[in-house]
C-alpha positions as CSV (number, residue, x, y, z in Angstrom):
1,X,8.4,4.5,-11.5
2,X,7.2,6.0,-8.6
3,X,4.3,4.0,-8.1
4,X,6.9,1.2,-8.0
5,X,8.8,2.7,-5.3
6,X,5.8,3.4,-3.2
7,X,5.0,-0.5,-3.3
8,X,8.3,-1.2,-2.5
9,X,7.8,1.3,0.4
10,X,4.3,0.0,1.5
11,X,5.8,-3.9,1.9
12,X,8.9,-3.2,3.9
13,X,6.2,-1.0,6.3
14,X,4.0,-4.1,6.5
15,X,5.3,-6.0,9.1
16,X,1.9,-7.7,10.0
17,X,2.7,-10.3,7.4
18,X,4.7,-12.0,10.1
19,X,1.8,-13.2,11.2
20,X,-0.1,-14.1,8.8
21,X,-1.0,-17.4,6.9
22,X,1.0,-18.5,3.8
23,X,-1.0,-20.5,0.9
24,X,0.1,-21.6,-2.6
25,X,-0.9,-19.9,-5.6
26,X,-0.5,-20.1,-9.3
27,X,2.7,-21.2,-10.6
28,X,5.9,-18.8,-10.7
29,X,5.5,-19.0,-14.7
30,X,1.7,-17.8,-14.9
31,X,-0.2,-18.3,-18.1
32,X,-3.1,-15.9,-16.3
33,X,-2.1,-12.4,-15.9
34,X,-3.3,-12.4,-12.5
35,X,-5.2,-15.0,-9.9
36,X,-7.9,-12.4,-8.4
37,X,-11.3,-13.2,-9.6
38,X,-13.5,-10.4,-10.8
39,X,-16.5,-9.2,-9.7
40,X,-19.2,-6.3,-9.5
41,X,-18.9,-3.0,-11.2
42,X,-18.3,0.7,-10.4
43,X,-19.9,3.2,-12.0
44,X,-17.3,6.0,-12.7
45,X,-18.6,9.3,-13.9
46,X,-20.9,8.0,-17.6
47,X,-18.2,5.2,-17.8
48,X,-18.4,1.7,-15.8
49,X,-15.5,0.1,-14.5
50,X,-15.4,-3.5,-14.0
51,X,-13.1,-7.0,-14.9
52,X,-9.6,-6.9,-14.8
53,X,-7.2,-4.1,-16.6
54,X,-4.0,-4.7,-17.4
55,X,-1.1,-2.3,-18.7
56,X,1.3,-3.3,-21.5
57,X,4.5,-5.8,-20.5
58,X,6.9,-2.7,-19.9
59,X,10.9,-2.9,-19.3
60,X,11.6,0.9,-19.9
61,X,14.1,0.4,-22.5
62,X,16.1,-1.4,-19.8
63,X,15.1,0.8,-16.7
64,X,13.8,-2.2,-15.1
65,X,16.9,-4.1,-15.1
66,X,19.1,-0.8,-14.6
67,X,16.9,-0.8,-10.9
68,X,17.7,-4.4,-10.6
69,X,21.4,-3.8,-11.3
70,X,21.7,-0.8,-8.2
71,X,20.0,-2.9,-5.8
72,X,16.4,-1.6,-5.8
73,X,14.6,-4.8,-7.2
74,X,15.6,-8.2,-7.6
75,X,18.3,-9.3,-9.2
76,X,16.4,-11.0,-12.0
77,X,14.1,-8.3,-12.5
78,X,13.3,-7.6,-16.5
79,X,9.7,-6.0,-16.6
80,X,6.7,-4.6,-14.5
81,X,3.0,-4.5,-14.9
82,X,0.1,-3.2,-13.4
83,X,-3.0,-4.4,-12.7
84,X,-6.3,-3.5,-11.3
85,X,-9.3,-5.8,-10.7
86,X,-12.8,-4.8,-9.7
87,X,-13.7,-7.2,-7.1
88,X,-16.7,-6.0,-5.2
89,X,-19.0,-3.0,-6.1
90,X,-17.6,-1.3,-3.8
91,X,-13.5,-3.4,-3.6
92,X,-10.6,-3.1,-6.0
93,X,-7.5,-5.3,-6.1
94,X,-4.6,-3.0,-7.0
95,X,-1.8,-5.2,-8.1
96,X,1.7,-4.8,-9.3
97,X,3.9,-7.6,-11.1
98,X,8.0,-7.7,-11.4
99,X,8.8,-10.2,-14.0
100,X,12.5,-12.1,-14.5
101,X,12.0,-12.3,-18.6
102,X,11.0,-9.4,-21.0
103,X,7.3,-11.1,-22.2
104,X,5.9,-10.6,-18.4
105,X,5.7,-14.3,-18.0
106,X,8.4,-15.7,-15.3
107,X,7.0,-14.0,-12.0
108,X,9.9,-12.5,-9.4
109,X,7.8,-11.3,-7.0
110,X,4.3,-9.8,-6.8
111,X,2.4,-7.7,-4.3
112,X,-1.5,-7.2,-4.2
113,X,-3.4,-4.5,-2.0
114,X,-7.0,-4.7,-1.3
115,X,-9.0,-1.5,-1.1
116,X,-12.6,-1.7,0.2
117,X,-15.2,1.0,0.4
118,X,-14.4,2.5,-2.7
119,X,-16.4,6.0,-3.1
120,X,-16.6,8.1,-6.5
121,X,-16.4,11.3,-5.8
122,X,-16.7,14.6,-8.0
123,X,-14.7,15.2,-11.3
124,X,-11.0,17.1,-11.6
125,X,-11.1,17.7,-15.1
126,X,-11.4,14.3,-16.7
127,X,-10.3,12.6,-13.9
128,X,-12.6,11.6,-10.8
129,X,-12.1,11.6,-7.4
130,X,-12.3,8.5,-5.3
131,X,-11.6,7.5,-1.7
132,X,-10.9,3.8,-0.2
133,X,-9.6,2.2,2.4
134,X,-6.5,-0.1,2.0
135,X,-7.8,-3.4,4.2
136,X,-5.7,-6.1,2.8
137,X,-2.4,-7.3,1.4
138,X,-0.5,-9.9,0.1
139,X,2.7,-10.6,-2.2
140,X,4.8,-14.0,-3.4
141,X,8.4,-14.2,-4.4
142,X,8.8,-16.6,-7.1
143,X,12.2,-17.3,-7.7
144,X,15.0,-17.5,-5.5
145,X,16.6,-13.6,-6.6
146,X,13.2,-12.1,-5.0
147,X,12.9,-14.3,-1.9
148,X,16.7,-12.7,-1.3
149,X,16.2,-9.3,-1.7
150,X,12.8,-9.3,0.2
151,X,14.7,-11.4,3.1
152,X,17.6,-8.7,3.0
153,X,15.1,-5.6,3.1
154,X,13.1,-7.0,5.9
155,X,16.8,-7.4,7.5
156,X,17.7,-4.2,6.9
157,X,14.7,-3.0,8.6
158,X,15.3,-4.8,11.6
159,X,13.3,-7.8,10.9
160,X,13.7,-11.6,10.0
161,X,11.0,-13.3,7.3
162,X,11.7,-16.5,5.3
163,X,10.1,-16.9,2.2
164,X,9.5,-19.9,0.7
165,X,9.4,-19.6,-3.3
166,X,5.8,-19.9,-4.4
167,X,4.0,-19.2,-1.1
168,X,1.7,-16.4,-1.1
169,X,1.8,-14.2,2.3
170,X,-1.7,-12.6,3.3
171,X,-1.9,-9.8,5.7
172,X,-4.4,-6.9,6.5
173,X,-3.7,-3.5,5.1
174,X,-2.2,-0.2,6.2
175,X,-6.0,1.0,7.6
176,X,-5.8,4.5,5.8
177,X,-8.0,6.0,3.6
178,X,-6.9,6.8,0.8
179,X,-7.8,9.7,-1.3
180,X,-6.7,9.2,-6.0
181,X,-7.7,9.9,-9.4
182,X,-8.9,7.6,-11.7
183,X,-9.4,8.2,-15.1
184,X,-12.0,5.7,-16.8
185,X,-13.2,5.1,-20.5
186,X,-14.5,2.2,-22.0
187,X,-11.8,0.0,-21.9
188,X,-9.2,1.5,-20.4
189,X,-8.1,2.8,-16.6
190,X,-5.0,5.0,-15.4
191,X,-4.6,5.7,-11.9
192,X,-2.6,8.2,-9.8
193,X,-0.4,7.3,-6.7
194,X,-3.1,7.6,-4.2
195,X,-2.3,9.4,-0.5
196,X,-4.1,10.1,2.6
197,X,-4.3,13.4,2.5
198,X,-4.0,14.9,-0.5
199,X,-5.2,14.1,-3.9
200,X,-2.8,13.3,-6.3
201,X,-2.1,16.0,-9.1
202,X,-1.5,14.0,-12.2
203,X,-1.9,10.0,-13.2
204,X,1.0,7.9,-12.1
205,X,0.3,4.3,-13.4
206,X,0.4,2.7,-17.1
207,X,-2.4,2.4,-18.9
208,X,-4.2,-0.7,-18.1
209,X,-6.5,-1.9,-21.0
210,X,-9.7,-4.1,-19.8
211,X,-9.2,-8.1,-20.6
């Protein structure tokens, strides 16, 4: 969960979305997990990473909704997944997705950040070390309970956005560069909850199995 809140965190912080451009993207009730094309490969340690990974449809025995119940997602909010897509040799998208039904297939909201100049660095254990630089962002409410709660967080921050259901907001990054872990085999990738100063100590994200 706390790579949930740190999302959460990271999108009320981005205020440059105010000026960016708004586009329409898949429909609200996806039948692909995720829009971002794949592309390139990075070699990680003896394993290569590459495609699109994507962790189990996960509710937490309720936790999700329990959140969505105190006020700290969505109304609707059922279930969460994470994604991570190798887009560049050297670019991953790191995504996360808050679904309204318990099969991951009704989209509340979703909120994608780009990270370019991806470096592997030396191994922790069976982890590895990587750096990259957060140069992008975008997210999409899609239904009417996200477009709400986003509205009423920006407001609470001082701030008026309107979201229109289905519209996908695209904005540059936070800048930083970003320092994780990353743990890759074969078909699989878990992640920690990367910062710009420290390494993390342990993995933080779901297991995301390769498509």
């Amino acid at each position: 969960m706390k790579k949930l809140l740190f999302w959460i965190v990271l999108i009320v912080g981005t205020v440059v979305l105010l000026g960016s451009c708004a586009e329409k993207e898949e429909s609200t009730t996806a039948v692909a997990v995720t829009s971002t094309t794949a592309s390139g490969s990075i070699t990680v340690g003896s394993e290569t990473l590459s495609g699109t990974y994507v962790s189990p449809c996960w509710s937490g025995g309720g936790l999700v909704a329990t959140f969505a119940s105190s006020g700290a997602l969505p109304s609707d909010s059922v279930a969460i997944r994470n994604i991570l897509v190798v887009t560049s040799d050297t670019s991953i998208s790191e995504e996360m997705y808050v679904y309204a039904d318990a099969t991951c297939s009704t989209t509340s909201y979703y909120s994608k950040d780009g990270n370019t100049s991806f470096t592997v660095g030396v191994a922790s254990g069976d982890n590895y070390k990587v750096t990259y630089t957060e140069t992008s962002f975008k997210m999409m409410v899609g239904t009417t309970a996200a477009k709400t709660w986003w509205e009423a967080l920006y407001l609470a921050a001082g701030t008026t956005v309107n979201f229109t259901v289905g519209d996908v907001l695209s904005g540059t990054g936070s800048g930083k560069n970003e320092k994780n872990l990353f743990y890759v085999t074969s078909t699989t990738v878990t992640i920690g909850d990367d910062d710009n100063e420290t390494y993390p100590t342990s993995m933080d994200s779901q297991v995301m199995t390769k498509q």
